[in-house]
C-alpha positions as CSV (number, residue, x, y, z in Angstrom):
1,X,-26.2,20.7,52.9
2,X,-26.2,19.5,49.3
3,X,-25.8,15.9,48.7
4,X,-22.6,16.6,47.0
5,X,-20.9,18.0,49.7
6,X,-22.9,15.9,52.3
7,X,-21.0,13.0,49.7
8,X,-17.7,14.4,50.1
9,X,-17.4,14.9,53.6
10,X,-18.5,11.3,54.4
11,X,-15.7,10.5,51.8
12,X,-13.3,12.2,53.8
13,X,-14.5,11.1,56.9
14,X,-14.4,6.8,55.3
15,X,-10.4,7.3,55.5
16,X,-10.9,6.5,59.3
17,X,-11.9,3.1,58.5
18,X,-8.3,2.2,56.4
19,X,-6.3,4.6,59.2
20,X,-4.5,2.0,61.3
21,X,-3.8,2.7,65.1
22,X,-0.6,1.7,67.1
23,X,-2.9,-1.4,69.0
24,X,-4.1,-4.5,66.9
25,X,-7.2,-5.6,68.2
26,X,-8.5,-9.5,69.3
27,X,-8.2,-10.7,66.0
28,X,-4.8,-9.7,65.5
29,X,-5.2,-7.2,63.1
30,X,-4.4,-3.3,63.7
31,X,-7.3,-1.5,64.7
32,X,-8.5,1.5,63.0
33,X,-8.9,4.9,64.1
34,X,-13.0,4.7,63.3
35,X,-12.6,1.2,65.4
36,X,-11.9,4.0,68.7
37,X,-14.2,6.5,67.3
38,X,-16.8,4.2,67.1
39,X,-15.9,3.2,70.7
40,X,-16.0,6.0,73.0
41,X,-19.1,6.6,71.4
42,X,-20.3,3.7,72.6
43,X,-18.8,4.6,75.9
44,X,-20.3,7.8,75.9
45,X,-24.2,6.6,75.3
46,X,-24.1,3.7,77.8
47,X,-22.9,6.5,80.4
48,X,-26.3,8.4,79.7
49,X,-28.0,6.6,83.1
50,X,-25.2,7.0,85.2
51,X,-26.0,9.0,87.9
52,X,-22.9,11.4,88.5
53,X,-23.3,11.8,84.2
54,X,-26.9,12.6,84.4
55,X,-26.4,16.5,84.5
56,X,-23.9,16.3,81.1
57,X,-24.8,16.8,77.8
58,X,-24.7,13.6,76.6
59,X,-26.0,14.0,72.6
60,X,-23.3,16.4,72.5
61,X,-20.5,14.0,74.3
62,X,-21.2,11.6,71.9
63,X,-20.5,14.3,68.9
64,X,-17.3,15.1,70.2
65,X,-16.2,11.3,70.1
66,X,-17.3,10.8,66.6
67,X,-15.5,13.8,65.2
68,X,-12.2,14.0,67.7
69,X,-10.0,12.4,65.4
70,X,-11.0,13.0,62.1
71,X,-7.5,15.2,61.5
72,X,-6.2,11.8,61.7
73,X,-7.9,11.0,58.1
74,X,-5.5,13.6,57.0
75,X,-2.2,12.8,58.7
76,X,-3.0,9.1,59.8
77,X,-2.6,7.9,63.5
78,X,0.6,9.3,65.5
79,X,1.3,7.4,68.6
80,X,1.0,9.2,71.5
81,X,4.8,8.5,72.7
82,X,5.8,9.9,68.8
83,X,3.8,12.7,68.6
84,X,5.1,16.4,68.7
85,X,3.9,19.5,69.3
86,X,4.6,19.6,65.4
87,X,2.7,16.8,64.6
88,X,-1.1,18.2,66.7
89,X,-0.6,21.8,65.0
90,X,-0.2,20.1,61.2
91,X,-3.5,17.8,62.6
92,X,-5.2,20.3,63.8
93,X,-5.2,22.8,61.0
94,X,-5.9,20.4,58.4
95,X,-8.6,19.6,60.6
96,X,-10.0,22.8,61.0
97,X,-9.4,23.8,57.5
98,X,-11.7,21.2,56.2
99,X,-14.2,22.3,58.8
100,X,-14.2,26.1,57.5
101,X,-15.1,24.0,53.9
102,X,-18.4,23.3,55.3
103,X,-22.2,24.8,54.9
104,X,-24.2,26.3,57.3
105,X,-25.2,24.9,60.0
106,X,-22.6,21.9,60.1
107,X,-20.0,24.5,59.8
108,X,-20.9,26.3,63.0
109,X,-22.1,23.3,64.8
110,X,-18.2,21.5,64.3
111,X,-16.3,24.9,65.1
112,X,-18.0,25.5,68.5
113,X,-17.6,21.5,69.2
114,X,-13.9,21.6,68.3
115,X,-13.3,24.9,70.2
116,X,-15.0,23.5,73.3
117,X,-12.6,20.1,73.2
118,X,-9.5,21.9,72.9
119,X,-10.3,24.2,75.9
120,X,-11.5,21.1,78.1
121,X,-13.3,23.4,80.6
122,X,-16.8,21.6,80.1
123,X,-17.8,18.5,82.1
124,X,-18.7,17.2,78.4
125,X,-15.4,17.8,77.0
126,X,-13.6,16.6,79.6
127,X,-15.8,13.3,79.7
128,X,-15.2,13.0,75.8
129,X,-11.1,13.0,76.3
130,X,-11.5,10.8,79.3
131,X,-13.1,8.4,77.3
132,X,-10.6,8.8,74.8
133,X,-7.6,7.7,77.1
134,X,-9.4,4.6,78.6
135,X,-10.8,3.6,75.2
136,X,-7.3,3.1,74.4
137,X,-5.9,1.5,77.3
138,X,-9.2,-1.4,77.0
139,X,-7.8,-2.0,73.2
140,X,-4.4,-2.8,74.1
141,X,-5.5,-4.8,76.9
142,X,-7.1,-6.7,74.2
143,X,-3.9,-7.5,72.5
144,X,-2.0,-10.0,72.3
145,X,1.2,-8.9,74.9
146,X,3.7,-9.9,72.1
147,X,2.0,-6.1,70.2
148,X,3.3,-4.2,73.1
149,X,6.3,-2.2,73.0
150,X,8.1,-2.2,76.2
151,X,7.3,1.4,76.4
152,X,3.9,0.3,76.9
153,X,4.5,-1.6,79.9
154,X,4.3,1.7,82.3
155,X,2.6,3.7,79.7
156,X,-0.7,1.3,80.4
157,X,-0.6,2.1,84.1
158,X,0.0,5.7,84.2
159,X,-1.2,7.3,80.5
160,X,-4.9,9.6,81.6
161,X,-4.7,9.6,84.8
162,X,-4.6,13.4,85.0
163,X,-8.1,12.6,82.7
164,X,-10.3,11.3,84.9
165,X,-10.0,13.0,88.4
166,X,-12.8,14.7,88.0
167,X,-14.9,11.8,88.1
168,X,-15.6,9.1,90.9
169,X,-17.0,6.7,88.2
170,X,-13.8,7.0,86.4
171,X,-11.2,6.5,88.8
172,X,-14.0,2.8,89.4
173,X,-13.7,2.5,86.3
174,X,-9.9,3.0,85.6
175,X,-9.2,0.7,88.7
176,X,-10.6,-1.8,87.0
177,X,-8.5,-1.5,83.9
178,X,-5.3,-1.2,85.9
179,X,-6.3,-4.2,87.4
180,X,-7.1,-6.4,84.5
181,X,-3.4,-4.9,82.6
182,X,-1.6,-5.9,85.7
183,X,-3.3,-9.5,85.4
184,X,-2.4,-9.9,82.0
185,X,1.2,-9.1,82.4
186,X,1.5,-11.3,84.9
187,X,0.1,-14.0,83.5
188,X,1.3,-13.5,79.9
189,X,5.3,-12.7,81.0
190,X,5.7,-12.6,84.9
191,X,6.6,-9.1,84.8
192,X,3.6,-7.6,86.9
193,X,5.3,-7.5,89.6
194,X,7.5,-4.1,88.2
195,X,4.2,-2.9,86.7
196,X,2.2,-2.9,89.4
197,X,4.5,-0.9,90.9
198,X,3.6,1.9,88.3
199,X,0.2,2.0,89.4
200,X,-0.8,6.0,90.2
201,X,-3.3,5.6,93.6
C-alpha cells in the first residue's frame, strides 16, 4: 500500500468520527459511529480469556468490528427502526465499492472479512454482530431517558435477542443489561413495570 492511498482510506474511514448515531452518550452529546466501532472492539479483546470464546478467532473478531460500519461514512447512521431494505443495499455497495478501490493485500483481506459478516455462519461473525447489538443497548442505557423515543422503551428489551443464543456468556451477559434498562426506567419514569413485561426469557 502506498502512503497515498494508505492516506486516503484513513480519510475516508475519519468521517466515522463526525457520523452521529441515534443515542447521545453520558455527556449529552450524540455519539459517533467510531464511538461504537471503537466499542465492540473493545468488547471483542476483553472476550479473548473467556473460556467458551477461547476457540474463536479473536484478532479477526476484532477486524470485523472496526470495519462493520464504515458504509456508514458514506450514507451516515440509519436507525435501526428507519432503515429499509433500500437503505443496507445503497450502504453496502458503496461499501464494497470503496473496498474493490483497494491494493493487494488489504483488498482481499476486507472482501473475505465482509463476505464472512454478511453470511453469519462463523462463531466469529456471529460474535462480531452480537457485540454489535449489545454495544448499542449499553449506550442508550447510558442516556439520559429524556433521549429515548418511546419506540425505544420495548425496542431496549427485545432488539438481539435472536443474536446471542448461541452463547451462554451472552444471554449472562444480556440479562444483565435487561436488568439495569428495567432499573432505569423505573427509576427515571415509573414505567418499568410495562417494560419488564417485554423481557424475552
Amino acid at each position: 500500500m502506498r502512503p497515498e492511498e494508505f492516506l486516503k482510506i484513513l480519510s475516508q474511514a475519519a468521517r466515522l468520527k463526525t457520523t452521529m448515531r441515534h443515542c447521545y452518550t453520558e455527556g449529552d452529546r450524540k455519539e459517533s459511529v467510531a464511538d461504537h466501532s471503537w466499542r465492540i472492539a473493545l468488547m471483542a479483546m476483553l472476550l479473548t480469556g473467556v473460556d467458551e470464546f477461547r476457540d474463536l478467532d479473536m484478532d479477526k473478531v476484532i477486524r470485523m468490528c472496526l470495519i462493520h460500519d464504515l458504509g456508514e461514512s458514506f450514507t451516515g447512521d440509519i436507525p435501526t427502526f428507519e432503515k429499509t431494505d433500500t437503505d443496507t443495499v445503497k450502504e453496502d455497495d458503496l461499501f464494497r465499492n470503496w473496498v474493490m478501490s483497494f491494493p493487494e493485500p488489504q483488498r482481499a483481506e476486507w472482501r473475505g472479512l465482509l463476505k464472512e459478516m454478511d453470511a453469519l455462519e462463523t462463531k466469529e461473525a456471529k460474535l462480531y454482530k452480537a457485540l454489535d447489538k449489545l454495544e448499542a443497548l449499553i449506550s442508550h442505557n447510558e442516556s439520559d431517558l429524556s433521549t429515548w423515543l418511546p419506540l425505544e422503551y420495548d425496542l431496549q428489551l427485545t432488539y438481539g435477542q435472536e443474536n446471542i443464543q448461541f452463547s451462554e456468556y451472552l444471554k449472562a451477559f444480556r440479562a444483565l443489561i435487561d436488568a439495569w434498562t428495567i432499573d432505569k426506567i423505573e427509576k427515571e419514569s415509573g414505567k418499568g413495570t410495562v417494560a419488564a413485561e417485554s423481557v424475552v426469557e
